[in-house]
C-alpha positions in Angstrom: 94.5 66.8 64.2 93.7 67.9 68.0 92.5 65.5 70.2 90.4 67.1 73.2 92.4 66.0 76.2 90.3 66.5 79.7 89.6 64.8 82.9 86.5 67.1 84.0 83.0 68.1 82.8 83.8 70.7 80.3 80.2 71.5 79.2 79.4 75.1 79.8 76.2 77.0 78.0 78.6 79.2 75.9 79.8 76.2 74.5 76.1 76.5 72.5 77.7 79.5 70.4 76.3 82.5 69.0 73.6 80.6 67.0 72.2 84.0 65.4 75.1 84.7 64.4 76.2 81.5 63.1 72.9 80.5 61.3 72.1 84.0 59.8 70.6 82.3 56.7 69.2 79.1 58.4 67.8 80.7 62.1 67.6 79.0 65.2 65.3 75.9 64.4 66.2 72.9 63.2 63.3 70.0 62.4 62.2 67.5 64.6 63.4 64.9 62.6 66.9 66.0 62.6 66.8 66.2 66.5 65.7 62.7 66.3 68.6 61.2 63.8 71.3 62.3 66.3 69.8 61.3 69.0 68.5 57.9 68.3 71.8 57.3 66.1 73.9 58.2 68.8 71.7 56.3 71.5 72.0 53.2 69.1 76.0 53.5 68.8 75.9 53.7 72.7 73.7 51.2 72.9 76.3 49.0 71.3 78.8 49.6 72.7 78.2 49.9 76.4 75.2 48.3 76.9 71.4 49.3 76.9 71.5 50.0 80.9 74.5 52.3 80.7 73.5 54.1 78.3 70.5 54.9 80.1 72.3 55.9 82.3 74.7 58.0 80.5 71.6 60.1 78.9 70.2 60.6 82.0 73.6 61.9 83.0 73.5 64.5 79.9 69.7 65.1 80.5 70.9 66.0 84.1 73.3 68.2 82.8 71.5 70.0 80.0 68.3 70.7 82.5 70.8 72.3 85.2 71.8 74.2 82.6 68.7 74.9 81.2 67.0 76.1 83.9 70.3 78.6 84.8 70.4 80.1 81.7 66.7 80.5 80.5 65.1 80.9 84.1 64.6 83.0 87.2 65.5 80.6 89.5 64.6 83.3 92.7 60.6 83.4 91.8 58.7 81.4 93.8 57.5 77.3 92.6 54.5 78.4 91.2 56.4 81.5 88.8 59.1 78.9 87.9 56.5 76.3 86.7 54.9 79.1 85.1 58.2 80.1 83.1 59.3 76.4 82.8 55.9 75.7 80.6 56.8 78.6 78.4 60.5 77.9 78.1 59.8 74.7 76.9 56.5 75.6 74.7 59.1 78.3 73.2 61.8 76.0 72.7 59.4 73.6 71.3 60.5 71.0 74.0 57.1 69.9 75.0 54.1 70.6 76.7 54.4 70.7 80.4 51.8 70.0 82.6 51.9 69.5 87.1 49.0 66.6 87.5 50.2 66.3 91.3 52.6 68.2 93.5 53.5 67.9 96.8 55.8 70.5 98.2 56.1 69.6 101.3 57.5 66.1 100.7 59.0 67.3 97.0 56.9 64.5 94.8 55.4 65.4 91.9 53.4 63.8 88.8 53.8 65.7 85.5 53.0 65.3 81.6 55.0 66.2 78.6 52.9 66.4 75.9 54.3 66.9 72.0 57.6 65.7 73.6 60.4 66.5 71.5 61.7 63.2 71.9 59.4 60.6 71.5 55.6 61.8 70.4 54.8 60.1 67.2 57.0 56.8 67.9 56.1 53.6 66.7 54.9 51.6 69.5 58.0 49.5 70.9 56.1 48.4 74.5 59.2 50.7 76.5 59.5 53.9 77.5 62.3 55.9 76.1 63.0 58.9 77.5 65.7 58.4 79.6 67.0 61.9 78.6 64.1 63.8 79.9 64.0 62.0 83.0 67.8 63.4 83.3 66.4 67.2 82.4 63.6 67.1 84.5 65.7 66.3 87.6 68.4 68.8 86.3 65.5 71.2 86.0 64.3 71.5 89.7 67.9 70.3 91.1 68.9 73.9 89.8 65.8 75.2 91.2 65.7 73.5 94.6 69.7 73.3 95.2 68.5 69.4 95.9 69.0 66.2 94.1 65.8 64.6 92.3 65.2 61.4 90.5 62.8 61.5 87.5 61.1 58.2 86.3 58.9 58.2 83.6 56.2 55.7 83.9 53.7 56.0 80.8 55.7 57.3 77.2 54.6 57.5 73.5 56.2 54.5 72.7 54.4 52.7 75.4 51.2 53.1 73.4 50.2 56.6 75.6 49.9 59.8 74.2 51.9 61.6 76.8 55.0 61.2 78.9 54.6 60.4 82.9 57.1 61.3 85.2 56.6 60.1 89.0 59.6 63.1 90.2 61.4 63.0 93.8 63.7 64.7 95.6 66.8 62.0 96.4 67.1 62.2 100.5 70.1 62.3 101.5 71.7 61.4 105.2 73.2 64.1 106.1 
């Protein structure tokens, strides 16, 4: 048996395969639900093991990641803000991520307010008083950090699971001293 042996982030897009060519019979979509059993299994198992604050964290981490990523790979990250949140609202409509909307932007100071609606990770939740989307708070910031070249911080103040019907994010760029 090989055991992967590493001391960096190995994650690269290509890593995601040739999924047309891999799923000939089965396509490119997989259920909702399915999406949902690894991820809340997995966020349970982290859960207990490290904690419910580090894993937080740690899906914020991968959400980071996989936005950055994202946003390389499936966007034109040269148009200007108003093209890329044009193209990010598709991308993710396409993907059947969610439905993105801006409810405040302020480019000067890089703050926004935006909804995801039909959110592939929590819209039809019981209600559990919490918000739970740690991960998309991660692939938001990833999102515009590969747009802007600038950290961000994503919160996410209202969630399906809170008893709303949409995801709030209060976003920011992170200033830095330097």
């Amino acid at each position: 048996m090989f055991k992967e042996k590493r001391d960096y982030d190995k994650f690269s897009w290509k890593d995601l395969g040739d999924l047309e060519k891999g799923r000939p019979n089965l396509g490119l979509y997989a259920p909702v639900l399915v999406y949902r059993l690894l991820q809340y299994t997995l966020r349970d198992v982290l859960i207990t093991e490290f904690g419910v604050d580090k894993t937080n964290e740690i899906l914020i981490r991968a959400g980071r990641l996989a936005g950055a990523e994202f946003s390389k790979n499936m966007l034109d990250l040269e148009v200007s803000f108003n093209e890329f949140v044009a193209q990010l609202q598709t991308a993710l409509r396409e993907q059947a991520i969610g439905v993105l909307r801006i409810e405040k932007a302020d480019l000067e100071n890089m703050q926004f307010t935006l909804t995801i609606a039909e959110d592939l990770d929590c819209s039809g939740l019981p209600f559990t008083d919490e918000v739970v989307c740690h991960y998309d708070e991660g692939f938001i910031a990833g999102v515009l950090e590969a747009y802007t070249g600038k950290p961000f911080e994503a919160k996410e103040i209202d969630c399906w699971a809170s008893g709303d019907r949409v995801c709030r994010f209060d976003v920011k760029e992170v200033k830095t001293d330097k």
